[in-house]
Backbone as JSON, one array per atom type, in Angstrom:
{
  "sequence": "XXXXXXXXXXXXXXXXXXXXXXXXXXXXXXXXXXXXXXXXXXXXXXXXXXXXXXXXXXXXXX",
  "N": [[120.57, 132.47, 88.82], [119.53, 129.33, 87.87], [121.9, 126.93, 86.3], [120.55, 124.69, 84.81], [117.78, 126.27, 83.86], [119.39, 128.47, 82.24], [120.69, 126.79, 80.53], [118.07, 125.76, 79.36], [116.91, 128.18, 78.07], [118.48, 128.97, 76.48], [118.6, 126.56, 74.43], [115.78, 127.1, 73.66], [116.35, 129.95, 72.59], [117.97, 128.71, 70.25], [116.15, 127.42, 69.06], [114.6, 129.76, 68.0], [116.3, 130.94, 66.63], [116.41, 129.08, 64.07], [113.24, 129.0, 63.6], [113.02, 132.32, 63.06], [114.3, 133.29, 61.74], [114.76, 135.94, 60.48], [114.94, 137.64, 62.41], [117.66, 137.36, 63.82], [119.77, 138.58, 64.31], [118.84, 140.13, 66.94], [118.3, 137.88, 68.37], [120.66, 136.19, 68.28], [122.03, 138.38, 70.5], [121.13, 137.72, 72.32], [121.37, 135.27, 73.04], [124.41, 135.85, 73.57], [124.25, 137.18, 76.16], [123.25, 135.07, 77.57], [125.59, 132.87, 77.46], [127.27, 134.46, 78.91], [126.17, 134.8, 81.14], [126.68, 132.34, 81.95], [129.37, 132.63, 82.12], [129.52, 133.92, 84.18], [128.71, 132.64, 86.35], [130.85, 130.64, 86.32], [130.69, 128.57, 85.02], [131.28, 125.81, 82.41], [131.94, 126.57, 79.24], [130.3, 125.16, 76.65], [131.67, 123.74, 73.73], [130.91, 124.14, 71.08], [128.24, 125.89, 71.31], [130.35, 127.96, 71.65], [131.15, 128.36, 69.18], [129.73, 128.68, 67.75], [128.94, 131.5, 68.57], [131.42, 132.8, 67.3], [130.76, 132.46, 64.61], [128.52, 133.34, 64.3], [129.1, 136.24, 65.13], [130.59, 136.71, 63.13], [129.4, 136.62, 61.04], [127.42, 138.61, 61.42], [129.74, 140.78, 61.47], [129.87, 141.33, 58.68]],
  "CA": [[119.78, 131.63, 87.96], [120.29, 128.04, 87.8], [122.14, 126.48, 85.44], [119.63, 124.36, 84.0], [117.35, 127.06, 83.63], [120.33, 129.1, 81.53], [120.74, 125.45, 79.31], [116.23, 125.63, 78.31], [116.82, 129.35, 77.65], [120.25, 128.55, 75.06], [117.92, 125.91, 73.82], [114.84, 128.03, 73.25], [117.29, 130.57, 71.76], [118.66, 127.89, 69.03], [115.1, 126.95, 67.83], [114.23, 130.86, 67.57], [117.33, 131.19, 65.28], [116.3, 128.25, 63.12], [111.89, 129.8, 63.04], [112.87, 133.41, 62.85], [116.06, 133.91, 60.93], [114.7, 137.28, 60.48], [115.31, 138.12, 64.18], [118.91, 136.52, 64.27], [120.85, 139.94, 65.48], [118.53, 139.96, 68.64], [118.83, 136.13, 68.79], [122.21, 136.51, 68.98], [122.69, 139.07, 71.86], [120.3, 137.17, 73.73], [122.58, 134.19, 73.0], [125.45, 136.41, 74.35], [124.19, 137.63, 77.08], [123.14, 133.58, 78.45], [126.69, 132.72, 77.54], [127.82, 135.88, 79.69], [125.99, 134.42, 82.55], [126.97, 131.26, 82.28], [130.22, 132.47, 82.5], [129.51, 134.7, 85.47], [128.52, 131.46, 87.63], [131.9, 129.82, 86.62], [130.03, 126.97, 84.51], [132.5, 126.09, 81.46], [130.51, 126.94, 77.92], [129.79, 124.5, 75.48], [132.7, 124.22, 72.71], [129.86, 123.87, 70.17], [127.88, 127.04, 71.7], [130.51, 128.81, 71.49], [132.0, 128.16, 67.92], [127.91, 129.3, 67.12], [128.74, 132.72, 69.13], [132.05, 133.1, 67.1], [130.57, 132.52, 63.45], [127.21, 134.58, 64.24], [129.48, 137.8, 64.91], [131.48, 137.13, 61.89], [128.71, 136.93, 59.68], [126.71, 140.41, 61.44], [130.26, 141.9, 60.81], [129.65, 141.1, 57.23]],
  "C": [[120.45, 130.27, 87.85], [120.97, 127.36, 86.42], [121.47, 125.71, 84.2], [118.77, 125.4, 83.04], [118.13, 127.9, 82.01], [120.08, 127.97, 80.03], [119.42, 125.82, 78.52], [116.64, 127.02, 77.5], [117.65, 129.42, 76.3], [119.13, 127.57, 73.79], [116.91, 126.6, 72.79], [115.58, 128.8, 72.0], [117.43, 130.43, 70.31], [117.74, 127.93, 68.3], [114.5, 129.05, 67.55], [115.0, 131.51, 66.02], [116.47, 130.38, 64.26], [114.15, 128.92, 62.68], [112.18, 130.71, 62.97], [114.36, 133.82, 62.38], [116.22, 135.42, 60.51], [115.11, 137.94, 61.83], [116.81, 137.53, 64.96], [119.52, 137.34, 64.85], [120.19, 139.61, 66.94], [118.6, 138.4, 69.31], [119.96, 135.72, 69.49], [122.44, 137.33, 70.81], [121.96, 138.46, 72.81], [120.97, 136.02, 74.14], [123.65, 134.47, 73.74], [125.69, 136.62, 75.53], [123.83, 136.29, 77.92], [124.83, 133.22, 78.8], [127.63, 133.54, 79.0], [127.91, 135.09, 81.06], [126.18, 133.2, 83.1], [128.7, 131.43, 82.54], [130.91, 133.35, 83.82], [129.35, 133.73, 86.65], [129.84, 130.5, 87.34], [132.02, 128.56, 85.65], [131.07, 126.9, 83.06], [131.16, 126.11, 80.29], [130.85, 125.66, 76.97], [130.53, 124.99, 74.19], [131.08, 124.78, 71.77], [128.96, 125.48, 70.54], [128.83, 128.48, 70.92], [131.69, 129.29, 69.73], [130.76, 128.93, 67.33], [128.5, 130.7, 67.44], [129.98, 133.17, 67.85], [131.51, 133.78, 65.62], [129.45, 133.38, 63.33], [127.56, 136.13, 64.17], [130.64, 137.95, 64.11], [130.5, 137.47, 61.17], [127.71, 138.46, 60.23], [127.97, 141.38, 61.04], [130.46, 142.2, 59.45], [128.94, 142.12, 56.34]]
}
């Protein structure tokens, strides 16, 4: 998958968090699993991304 592609999808993602805050767990792993693959092609992640990934699975272990 191309990188770009990965970026709309992260995007998409963000605004799903912000309209469906009820659906943030699956938001998340879907979040995870982009991240994943962005770090399966080598591509470096997005401090900012991933400061989001850190604080999202503090607050589900909450």
């Amino acid at each position: 998958m191309a990188f770009e592609d990965i970026k709309a999808r992260i995007a998409l993602l963000l605004e799903a968090m912000v309209q469906r805050p009820t659906d943030a767990h699956e938001i998340h792993e879907n979040l995870r699993e982009q991240l994943n693959e962005l770090k399966a092609m080598g591509m470096p992640l997005p401090d900012d991304l991933v400061e989001l990934e850190k604080q999202l699975e503090t607050d589900f272990d909450s």
